[in-house]
C-alpha positions in Angstrom: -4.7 -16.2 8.4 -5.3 -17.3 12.2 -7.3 -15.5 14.8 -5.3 -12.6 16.0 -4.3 -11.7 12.3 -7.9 -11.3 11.8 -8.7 -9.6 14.7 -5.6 -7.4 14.1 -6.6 -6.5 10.7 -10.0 -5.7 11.9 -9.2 -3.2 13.9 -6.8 -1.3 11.9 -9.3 -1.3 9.4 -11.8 -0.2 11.5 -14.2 -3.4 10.3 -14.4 -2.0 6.8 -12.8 -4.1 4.7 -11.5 -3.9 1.3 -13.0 -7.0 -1.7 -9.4 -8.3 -1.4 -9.3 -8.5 1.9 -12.5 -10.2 2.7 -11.7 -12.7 -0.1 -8.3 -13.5 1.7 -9.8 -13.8 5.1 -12.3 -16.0 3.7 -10.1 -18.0 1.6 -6.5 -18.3 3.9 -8.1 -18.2 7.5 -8.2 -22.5 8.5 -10.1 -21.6 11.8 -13.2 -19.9 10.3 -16.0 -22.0 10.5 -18.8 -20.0 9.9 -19.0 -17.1 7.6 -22.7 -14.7 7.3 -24.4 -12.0 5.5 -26.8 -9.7 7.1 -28.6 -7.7 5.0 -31.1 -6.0 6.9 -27.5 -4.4 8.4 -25.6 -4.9 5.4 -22.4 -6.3 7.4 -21.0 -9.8 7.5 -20.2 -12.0 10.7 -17.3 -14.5 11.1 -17.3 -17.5 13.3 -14.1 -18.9 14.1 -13.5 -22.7 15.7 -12.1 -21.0 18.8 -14.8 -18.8 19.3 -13.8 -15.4 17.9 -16.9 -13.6 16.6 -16.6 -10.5 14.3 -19.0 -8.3 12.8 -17.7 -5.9 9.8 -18.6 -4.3 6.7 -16.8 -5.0 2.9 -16.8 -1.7 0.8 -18.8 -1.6 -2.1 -17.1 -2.6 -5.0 -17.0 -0.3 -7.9 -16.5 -0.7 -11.3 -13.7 1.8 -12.9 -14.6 3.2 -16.1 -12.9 2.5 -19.3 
């Protein structure tokens, strides 16, 4: 995932991401060089190598019931 698909996902999502699709930012993105959690503002920040910075919060994941 490259910088504008980030960016473009970010925005329809309104930086709330699903689990799923923080985990395939982290994990499919080759220009992120610098993922962080804040949690004094329970949100994360993303660094990328050509300088695209993005603050956004992952939903809390919930456990269904059996």
């Amino acid at each position: 995932m490259y910088t504008w698909e980030i960016d473009q996902l970010m925005k329809v999502r309104n930086y709330l991401l699903e689990n799923d699709e923080y985990d395939k930012v982290c994990k499919t993105s080759p220009q992120i060089d610098h993922v962080k959690y804040r949690p004094f503002e329970d949100d994360f920040y993303i660094h990328t190598n050509d300088n695209y910075e993005v603050f956004f919060k992952v939903k809390k994941y919930v456990k269904p019931e059996n």
